[in-house]
N, C-alpha and C positions, 0 to 999 in steps of 0.2 A: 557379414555385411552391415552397414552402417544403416540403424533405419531410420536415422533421418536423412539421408540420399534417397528415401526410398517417399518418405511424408513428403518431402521438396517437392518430385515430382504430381504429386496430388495438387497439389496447388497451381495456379492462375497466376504466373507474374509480369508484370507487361517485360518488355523486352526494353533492354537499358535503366531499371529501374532498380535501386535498392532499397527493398521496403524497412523500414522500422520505427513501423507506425502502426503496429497488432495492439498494441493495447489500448489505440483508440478507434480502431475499425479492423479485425481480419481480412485480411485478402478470398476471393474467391476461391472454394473447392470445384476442381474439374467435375468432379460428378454432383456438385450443388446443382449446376444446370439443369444436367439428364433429369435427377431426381425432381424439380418441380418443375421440367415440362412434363414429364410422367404423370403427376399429380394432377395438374392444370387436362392434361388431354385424356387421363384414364378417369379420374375419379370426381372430378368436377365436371370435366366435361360430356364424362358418360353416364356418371349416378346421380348427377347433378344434387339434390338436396337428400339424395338417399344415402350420399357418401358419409353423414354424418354416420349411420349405424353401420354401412358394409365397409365403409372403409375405415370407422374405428375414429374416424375425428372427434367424437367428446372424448375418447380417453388419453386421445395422445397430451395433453398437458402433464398428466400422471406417470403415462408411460415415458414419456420424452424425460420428465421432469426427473427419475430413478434414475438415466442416465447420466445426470449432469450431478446428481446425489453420489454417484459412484467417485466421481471426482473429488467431490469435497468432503467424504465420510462419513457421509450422512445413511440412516437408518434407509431402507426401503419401505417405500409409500409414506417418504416427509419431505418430499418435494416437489411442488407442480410449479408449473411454467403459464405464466402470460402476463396480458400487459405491459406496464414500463416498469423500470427501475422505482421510480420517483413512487409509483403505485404504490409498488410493495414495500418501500421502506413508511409509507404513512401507514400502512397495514399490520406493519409489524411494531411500528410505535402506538399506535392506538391501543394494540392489541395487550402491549409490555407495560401499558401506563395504566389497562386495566387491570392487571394481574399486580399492580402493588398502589393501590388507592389511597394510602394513608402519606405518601409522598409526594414531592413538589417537584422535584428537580430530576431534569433529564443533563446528562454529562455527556459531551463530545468535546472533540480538540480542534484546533485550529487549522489542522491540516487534513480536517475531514473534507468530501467531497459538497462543494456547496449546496446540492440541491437537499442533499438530507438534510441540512439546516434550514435551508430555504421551507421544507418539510416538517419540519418541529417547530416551527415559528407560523407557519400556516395552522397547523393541529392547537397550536397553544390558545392561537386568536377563537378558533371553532369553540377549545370546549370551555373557555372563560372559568376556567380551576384553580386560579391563580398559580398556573405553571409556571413554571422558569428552565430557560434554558440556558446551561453554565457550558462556557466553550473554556477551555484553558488549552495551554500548549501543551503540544504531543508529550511529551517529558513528563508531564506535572498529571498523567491521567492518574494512576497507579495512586499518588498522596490524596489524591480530590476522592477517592473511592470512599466516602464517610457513609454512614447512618440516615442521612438526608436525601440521600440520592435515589430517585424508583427505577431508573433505565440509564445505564452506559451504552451508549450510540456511538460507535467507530468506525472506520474503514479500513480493516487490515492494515493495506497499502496507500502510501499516499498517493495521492494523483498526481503530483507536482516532481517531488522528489525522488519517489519510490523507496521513502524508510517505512519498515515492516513492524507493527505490533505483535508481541507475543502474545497470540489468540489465547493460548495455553492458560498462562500467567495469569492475567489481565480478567481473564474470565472466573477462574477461581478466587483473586481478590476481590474480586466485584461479590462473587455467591455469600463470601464470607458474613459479608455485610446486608443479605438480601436482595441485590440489587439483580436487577433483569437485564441478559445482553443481548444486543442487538450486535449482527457483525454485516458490514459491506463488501461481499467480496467482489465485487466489480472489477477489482486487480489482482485479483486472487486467483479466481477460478480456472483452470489452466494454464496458471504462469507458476504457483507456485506449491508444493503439497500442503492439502489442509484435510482438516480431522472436525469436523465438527461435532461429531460423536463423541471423541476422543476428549475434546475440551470442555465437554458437557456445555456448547453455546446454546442459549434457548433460543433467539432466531436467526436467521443469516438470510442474507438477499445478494441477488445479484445479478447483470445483464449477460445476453450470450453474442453480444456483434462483436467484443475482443478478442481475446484468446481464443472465445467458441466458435469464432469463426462462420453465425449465422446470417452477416448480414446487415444492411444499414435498417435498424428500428426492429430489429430482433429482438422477440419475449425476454422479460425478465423471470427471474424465478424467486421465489420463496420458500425459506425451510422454516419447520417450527418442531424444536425435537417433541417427541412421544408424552412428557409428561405431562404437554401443554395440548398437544394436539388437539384433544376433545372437547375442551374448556376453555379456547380461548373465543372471543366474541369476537367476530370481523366488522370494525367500522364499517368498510364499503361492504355493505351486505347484497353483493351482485346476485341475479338471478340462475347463476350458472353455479354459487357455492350455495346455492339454498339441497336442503334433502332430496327435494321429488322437484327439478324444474319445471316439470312438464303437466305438475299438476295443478300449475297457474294459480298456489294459494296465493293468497292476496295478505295473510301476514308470513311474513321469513321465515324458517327454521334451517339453522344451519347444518350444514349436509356433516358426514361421520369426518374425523382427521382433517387430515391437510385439504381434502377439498373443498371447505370452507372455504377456504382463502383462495377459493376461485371467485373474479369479476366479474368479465364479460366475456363473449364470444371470442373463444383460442385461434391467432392465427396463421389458420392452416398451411396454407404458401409459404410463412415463414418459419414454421417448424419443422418443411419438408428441407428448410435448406438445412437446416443445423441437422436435422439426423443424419445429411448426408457428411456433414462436419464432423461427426461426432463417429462415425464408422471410424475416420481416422484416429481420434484417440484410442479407440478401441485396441490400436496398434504399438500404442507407448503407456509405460506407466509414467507418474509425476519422479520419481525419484529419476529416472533417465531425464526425463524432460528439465527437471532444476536443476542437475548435472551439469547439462551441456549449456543450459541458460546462464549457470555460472561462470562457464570457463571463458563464455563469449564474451560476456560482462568484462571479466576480469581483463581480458583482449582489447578488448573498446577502451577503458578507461587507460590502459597502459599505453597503448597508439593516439590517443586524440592528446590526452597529456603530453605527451612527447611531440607533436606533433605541432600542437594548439596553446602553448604554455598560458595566453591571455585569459582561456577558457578556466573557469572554476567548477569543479567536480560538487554537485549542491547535492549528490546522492551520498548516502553511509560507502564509507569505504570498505567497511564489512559487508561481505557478499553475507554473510550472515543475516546481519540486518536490514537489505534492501531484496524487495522485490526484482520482477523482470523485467526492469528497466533500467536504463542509466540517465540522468540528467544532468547538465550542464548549465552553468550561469551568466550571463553577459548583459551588460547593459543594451547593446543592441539586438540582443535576442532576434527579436521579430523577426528585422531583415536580414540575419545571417542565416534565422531558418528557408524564410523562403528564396535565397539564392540558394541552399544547398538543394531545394525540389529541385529550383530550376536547372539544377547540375545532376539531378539521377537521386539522389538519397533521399528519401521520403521520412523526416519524423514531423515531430509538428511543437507549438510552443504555447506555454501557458505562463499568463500575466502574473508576476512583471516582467522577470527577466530570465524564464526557463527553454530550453533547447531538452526536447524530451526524445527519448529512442529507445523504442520497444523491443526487448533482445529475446525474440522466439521460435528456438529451434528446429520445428516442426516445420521453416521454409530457410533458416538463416542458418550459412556455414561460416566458415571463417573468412572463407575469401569475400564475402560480402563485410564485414566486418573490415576487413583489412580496406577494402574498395572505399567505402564507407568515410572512414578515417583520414585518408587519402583525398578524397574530397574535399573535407571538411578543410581541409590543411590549405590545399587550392586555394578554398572559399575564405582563408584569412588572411594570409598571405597578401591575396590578390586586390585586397579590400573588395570582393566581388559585390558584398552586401549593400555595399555602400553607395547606396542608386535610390532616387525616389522613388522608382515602381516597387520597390522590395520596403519600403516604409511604409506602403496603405494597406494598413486593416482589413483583411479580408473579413466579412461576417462570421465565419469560422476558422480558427487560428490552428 
């Protein structure tokens, strides 16, 4: 049997709807529900403050966080979970730029995801070190990797396009030269196989409301492999990664490993959905799941081509080199995305001129794909886009 006929049905899809938009919000798990009205009427509502010990809530950041480490290759007990995204990548840049002090220069590319910049340009103002932050184009990371560099900051996956860095590669020319890496996997983490062990990365971050399926404003997580784990200082020095919180010292001392890099209060409501998200991976490895994300891929690209010739393919044409997504170019972007919601297909568009569509197996088969496609074809033909209501800016694109 096919188990992704089997994932589909776990899932929540409205009816008439083709999603492909996971990699910028998962769709609901049927048993996400159960599980935190469970939560909310057994453990909260009947242990109420006692559920932190009986029911195991300070540990779940830990325990949740090994989970979502299995995914990405990570050691057990080098990944806890909470807060945002944004959090943890300033956590793991503070953290990279203390472990190499005799350097200036933090290295990212131009198809990183903005807030991590937005992130190292807030850290730079804070600690007045005469940091620098060098963006160059994705191409050009690999030559930039010199002698001057303390921390290469990437995002695997682009957000835009969906071209993939070789975490592999990239990682060991960076060691060569000393340099500390920081990896984004925000597009990563259950769209595509990754090894963070394997590539020896020192930190990786990342959210779980995509692929993870936890949720809008779902924990982010943070890894920091083993040779850093006990020695590295956390800027945000929360009271939840201090050693003994409960001993109310009044100076810091950071707790053993990875739980250091705990902030604030984990939560809980939202870590009951993603475990119940997370049962379903339990049921696929990444090599199935990059498999069948490819062939979809390759499916989409070959029917909207054929279909949409005006449309420009802005992703790598090597499934090789692209993540699990595919994206499209047009000057009218915008409002050709949102006629296509308003025809059933759900992806979404990022400025200037991308049509982004999230290809993940775990609820998508072909026939949606094909549906999809189909659509899309309607929505150009018809010049359907082509209405003032489908021009205005929504707050969120």
């Amino acid at each position: 049997m096919d188990i992704f006929k089997t994932t589909r049905a776990l899932f929540h899809l409205p009816e008439g709807v083709t999603y492909l938009d996971g990699n910028s919000l998962g769709p609901l798990p049927h048993a996400a529900q159960d599980r935190v009205d469970a939560m909310m009427r057994d453990q909260w509502g009947e242990m109420l403050i006692t559920g932190w010990n009986k029911a195991g809530w300070m540990e779940q950041p830990s325990r949740v966080g090994d989970r979502i480490g299995k995914l990405i290759g990570a050691e057990a007990g080098h990944v806890v979970l909470g807060d945002t995204l944004s959090v943890k990548v300033y956590q793991a840049l503070a953290s990279a730029l203390e472990l190499n002090p005799d350097r200036k220069v933090i290295l990212s590319d131009s198809g990183n995801f903005p807030t991590d910049l937005y992130m190292a340009q807030g850290l730079i103002r804070m600690l007045d070190r005469d940091l620098e932050l060098r963006v160059v184009p994705p191409e050009d990371v690999e030559a930039n990797l010199k002698d001057d560099i303390a921390v290469m900051m990437l995002t695997q996956v682009d957000y835009r396009s969906g071209r993939m860095h070789d975490m592999a590669h990239l990682t060991e020319v960076a060691h060569r030269s000393n340099i500390i890496t920081i990896w984004d996997l925000a597009h990563s983490a259950g769209a595509v196989p990754v090894d963070v062990s394997k590539a020896k990365a020192d930190f990786a971050v990342g959210c779980s409301y995509k692929y993870l399926n936890s949720g809008p404003g779902g924990p982010a997580f943070i890894y920091v492999a083993p040779r850093y784990a006990d020695v590295v200082t956390p800027a945000l020095s929360g009271w939840l990664g201090h050693a003994a919180p409960f001993d109310f010292d009044l100076n810091y001392k950071a707790g053993a490993g990875i739980e250091r890099m705990r902030v604030g209060t984990p939560a809980i409501i939202q870590i009951a959905a993603l475990e119940a998200a997370l049962d379903i991976w339990d049921m696929v490895d990444m090599a199935q799941v990059r498999s069948r994300a490819i062939e979809l891929s390759e499916l989409f690209i070959k029917e909207v081509e054929t279909r949409c010739p005006e449309l420009v393919l802005a992703s790598p044409r090597d499934a090789a080199q692209r993540g699990s997504q595919v994206s499209f170019a047009h000057p009218q972007g915008y409002a050709i995305m949102q006629a296509l919601i308003a025809h059933g297909v759900v992806g979404d568009f990022r400025a200037p001129d991308i049509l982004r569509f999230g290809i993940t197996p775990l609820y998508l088969g072909h026939d949606d794909i094909i549906r999809a496609a189909k659509t899309l074809q309607t929505v150009m033909d018809g010049a359907l886009w082509d209405r003032d209501a489908y021009r205005v800016r929504a707050r969120v694109t």
